[in-house]
N, C-alpha and C positions, 0 to 999 in steps of 0.2 A: 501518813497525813494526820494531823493533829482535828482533834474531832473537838468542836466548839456545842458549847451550850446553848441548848433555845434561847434566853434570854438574852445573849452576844445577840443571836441571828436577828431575832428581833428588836432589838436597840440599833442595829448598824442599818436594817429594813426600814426603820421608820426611820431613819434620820436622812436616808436616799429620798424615800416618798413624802414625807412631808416638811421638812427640814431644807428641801431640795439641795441636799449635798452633792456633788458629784460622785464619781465612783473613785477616782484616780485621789481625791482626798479622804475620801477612806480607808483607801488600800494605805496610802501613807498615814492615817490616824492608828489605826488598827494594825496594820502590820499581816494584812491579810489579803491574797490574790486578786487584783480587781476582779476573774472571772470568776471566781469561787463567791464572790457578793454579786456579782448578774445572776449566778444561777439561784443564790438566794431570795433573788428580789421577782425572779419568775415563778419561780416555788410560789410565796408568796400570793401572789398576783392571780398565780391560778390554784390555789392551792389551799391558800389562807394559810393560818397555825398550822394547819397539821406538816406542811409543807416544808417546815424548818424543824420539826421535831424527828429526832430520830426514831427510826425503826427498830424496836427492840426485838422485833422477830423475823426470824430470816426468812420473807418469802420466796417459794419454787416456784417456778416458771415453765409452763409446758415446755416441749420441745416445737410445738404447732408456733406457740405466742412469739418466741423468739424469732422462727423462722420467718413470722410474718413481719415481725421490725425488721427485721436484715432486709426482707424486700421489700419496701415500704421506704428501706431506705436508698437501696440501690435504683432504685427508681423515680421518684420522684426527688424535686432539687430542695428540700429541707436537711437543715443539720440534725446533729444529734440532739442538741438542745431542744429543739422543736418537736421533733418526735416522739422525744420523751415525753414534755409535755402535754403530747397529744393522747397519746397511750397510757396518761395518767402514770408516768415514773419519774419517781424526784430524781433520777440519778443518771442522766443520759452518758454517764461512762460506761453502764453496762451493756448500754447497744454497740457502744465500740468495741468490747470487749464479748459479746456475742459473736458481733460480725469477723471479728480476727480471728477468734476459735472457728467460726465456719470456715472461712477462707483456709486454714491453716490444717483441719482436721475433718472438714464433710459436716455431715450431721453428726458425726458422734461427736466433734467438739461442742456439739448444743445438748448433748446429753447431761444432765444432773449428774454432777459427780458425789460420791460415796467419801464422807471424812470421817477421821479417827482409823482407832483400831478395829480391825474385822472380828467379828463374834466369833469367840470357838467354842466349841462343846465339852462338857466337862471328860466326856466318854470317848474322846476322840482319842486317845489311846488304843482304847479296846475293838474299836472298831475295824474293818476291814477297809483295804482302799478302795475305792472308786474302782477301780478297773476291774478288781476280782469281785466287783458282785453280777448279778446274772440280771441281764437285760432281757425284759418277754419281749416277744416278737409281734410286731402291732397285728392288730385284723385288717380288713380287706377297708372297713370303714374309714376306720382314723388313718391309716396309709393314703386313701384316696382324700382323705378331709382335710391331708398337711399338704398334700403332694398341690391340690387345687390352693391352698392358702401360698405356698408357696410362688407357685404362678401369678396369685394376685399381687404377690408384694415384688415379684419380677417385673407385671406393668404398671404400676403403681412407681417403682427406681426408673423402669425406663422413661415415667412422661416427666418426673421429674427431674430427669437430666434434661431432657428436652426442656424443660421449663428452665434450669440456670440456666444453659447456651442463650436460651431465648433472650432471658432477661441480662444478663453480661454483653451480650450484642446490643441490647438495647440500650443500655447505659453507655457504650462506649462509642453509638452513634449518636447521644444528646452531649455528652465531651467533645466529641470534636464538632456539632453544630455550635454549641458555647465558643468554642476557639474559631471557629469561622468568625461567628458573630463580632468577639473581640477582636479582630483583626482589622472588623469592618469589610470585610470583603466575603457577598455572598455571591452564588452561582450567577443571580440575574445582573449580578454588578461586574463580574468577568466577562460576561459574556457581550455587555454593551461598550465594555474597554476596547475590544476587536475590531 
């Protein structure tokens, strides 16, 4: 994708807002996505300057924050766009690109992923492997301390499976009231056809 200079963003911004251009004569002036200038012109709008300027640093994002746009959005009837700009992110591709890596990989597709090349040690030669070094044997404490941590992060997965069924049921019974709706035909309206 061709990355455009704040001064484009905002020349083609104000020429929408105050200019009152259309968007479809932009795209044809400019030679630039009509959606790609809505998403600039919301930027904008809620955002001001900073909204069209790029990011020169790459912000992380918990694995919590993510989680809670994916349901945020599974849930209630806003797009991406809106979301984003609710949750204050210029870039509402990445909730679509969250929510497909959830969908596709669990929570570990929400994990931070590790770039480049991995660190090695200059000594990693002389070193032994991993397997032949000697592992001590815990105490009685830290055994009981992992074993109990253990158990909390067992109900902790269990209520959060029980929480996606929840919320995927719930999403797939406001899809098909939406399609009842659009049909025009609800329960009290079959029921008085009889």
């Amino acid at each position: 994708m061709a990355k455009y200079s704040y001064e484009l963003k905002r020349k083609i911004v104000e020429e929408y807002l105050f200019r009152k251009t259309s968007y479809s004569v932009l795209e044809d002036k400019y030679q630039i996505d009509e959606s790609l200038i809505r998403r600039w012109v919301n930027n904008y709008k809620h955002f001001g300057d900073e909204g069209l300027m790029r990011s020169r640093n790459k912000r992380s994002y918990s694995v919590e924050f993510k989680l809670e746009a994916i349901t945020r959005y599974e849930t209630s009837e806003c797009s991406y766009q809106q979301l984003a700009l609710e949750l204050g992110l210029t870039n509402p591709s990445m909730i679509a690109k969250w929510h497909s890596q959830y969908r596709k990989e669990g929570m570990e597709g929400l994990q931070s992923q590790k770039r480049g090349r991995p660190v090695t040690k200059k000594d990693a030669c002389n070193q032994p492997p991993k397997s032949a070094t000697k592992k001590e044997p815990l105490d009685a404490t830290s055994r009981e301390a992992l074993e109990n941590r253990i158990k909390e992060l067992e109900a902790e997965n269990r209520k959060l499976t029980i929480q996606k069924i929840y919320l995927e049921e719930l999403r797939s019974l406001v899809r098909e009231e939406k399609m009842r709706k659009r049909r025009g035909s609800s329960p009290n309206s079959e029921n008085n056809s009889n």
